[in-house]
C-alpha positions as CSV (number, residue, x, y, z in Angstrom):
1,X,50.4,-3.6,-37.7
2,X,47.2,-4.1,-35.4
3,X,43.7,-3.0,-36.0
4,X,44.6,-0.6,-32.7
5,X,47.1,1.1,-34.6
6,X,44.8,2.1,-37.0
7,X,42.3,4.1,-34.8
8,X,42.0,8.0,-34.9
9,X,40.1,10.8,-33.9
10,X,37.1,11.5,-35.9
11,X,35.1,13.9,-34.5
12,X,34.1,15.0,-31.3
13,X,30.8,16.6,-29.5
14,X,30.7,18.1,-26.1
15,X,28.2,17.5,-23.8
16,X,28.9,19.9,-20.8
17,X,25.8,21.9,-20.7
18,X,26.4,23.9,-16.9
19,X,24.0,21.4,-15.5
20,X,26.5,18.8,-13.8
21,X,27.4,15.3,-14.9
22,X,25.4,14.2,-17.9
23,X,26.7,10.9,-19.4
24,X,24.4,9.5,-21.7
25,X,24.2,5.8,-23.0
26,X,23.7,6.5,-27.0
27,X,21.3,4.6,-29.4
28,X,22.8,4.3,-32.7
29,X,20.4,3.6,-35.9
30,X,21.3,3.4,-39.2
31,X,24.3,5.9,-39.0
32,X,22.5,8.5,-36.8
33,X,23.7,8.3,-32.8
34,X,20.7,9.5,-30.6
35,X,21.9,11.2,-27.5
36,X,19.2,12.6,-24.5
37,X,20.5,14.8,-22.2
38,X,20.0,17.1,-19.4
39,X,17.2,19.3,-19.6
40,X,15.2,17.1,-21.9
41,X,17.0,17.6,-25.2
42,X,17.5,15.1,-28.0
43,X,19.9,15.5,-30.1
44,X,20.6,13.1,-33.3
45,X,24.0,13.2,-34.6
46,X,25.4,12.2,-38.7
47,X,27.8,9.2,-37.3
48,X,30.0,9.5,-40.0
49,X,30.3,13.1,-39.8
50,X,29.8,14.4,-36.2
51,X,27.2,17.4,-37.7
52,X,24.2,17.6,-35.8
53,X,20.8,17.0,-37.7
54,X,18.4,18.4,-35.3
55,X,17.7,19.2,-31.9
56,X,14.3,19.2,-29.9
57,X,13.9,19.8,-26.2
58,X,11.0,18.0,-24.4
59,X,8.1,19.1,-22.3
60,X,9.0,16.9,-18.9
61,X,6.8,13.8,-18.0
62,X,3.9,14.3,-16.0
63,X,3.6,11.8,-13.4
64,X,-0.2,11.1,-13.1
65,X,-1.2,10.9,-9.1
66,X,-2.0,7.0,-9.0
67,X,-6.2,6.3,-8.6
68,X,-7.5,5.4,-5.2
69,X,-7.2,1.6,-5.6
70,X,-3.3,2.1,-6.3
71,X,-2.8,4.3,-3.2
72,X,-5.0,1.3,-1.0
73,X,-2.9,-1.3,-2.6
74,X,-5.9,-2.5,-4.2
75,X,-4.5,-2.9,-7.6
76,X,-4.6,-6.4,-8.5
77,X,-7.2,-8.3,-10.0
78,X,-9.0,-10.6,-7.1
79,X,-10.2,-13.6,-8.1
80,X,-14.1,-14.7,-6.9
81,X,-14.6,-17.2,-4.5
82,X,-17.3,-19.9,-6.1
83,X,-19.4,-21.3,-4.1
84,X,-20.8,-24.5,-4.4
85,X,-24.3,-25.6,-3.6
C-alpha cells in the first residue's frame, strides 16, 4: 500500500467571505497555520485540530504621500564633486 493510500480528510475551513476570490498563501508555525484574508482579518488556526484560536481584523495601511524629494525623483544620495586645487 502507498503513502497516497493513506491520506484523509481532516478538517476543513471555508474561506468564502461574499467578497470574491480570496486564496491565501498560509504560514504555518509550530502547528498553528496563519491565514490573512479579505477585509484585513487574521486568522490562526490549531493544525492538528482545524479550531480556530483567534481572530483579529486590521485597521488598513496608510500609505504616507511620499516627501517632495521622492515626488522630484530626488531621492538618492548624490555624491560631492571634490575639487582639487
Amino acid at each position: 500500500m502507498t503513502a497516497q493510500g493513506n491520506l484523509r480528510l481532516f478538517w476543513e475551513w471555508s474561506m468564502k467571505d461574499g467578497s470574491g476570490a480570496n486564496e491565501p498563501t498560509p504560514i504555518v508555525h509550530n502547528g498553528t497555520i496563519f491565514l490573512a484574508k479579505t477585509g484585513n482579518l487574521v486568522q490562526p488556526i490549531d493544525a492538528r485540530t482545524g479550531d480556530l484560536i483567534w481572530e483579529n481584523r486590521t485597521r488598513p495601511a496608510v500609505w504616507l504621500s511620499p516627501s517632495r524629494h521622492d515626488i522630484h525623483g530626488d531621492h538618492r544620495c548624490r555624491r560631492r564633486s571634490s575639487t582639487t586645487s
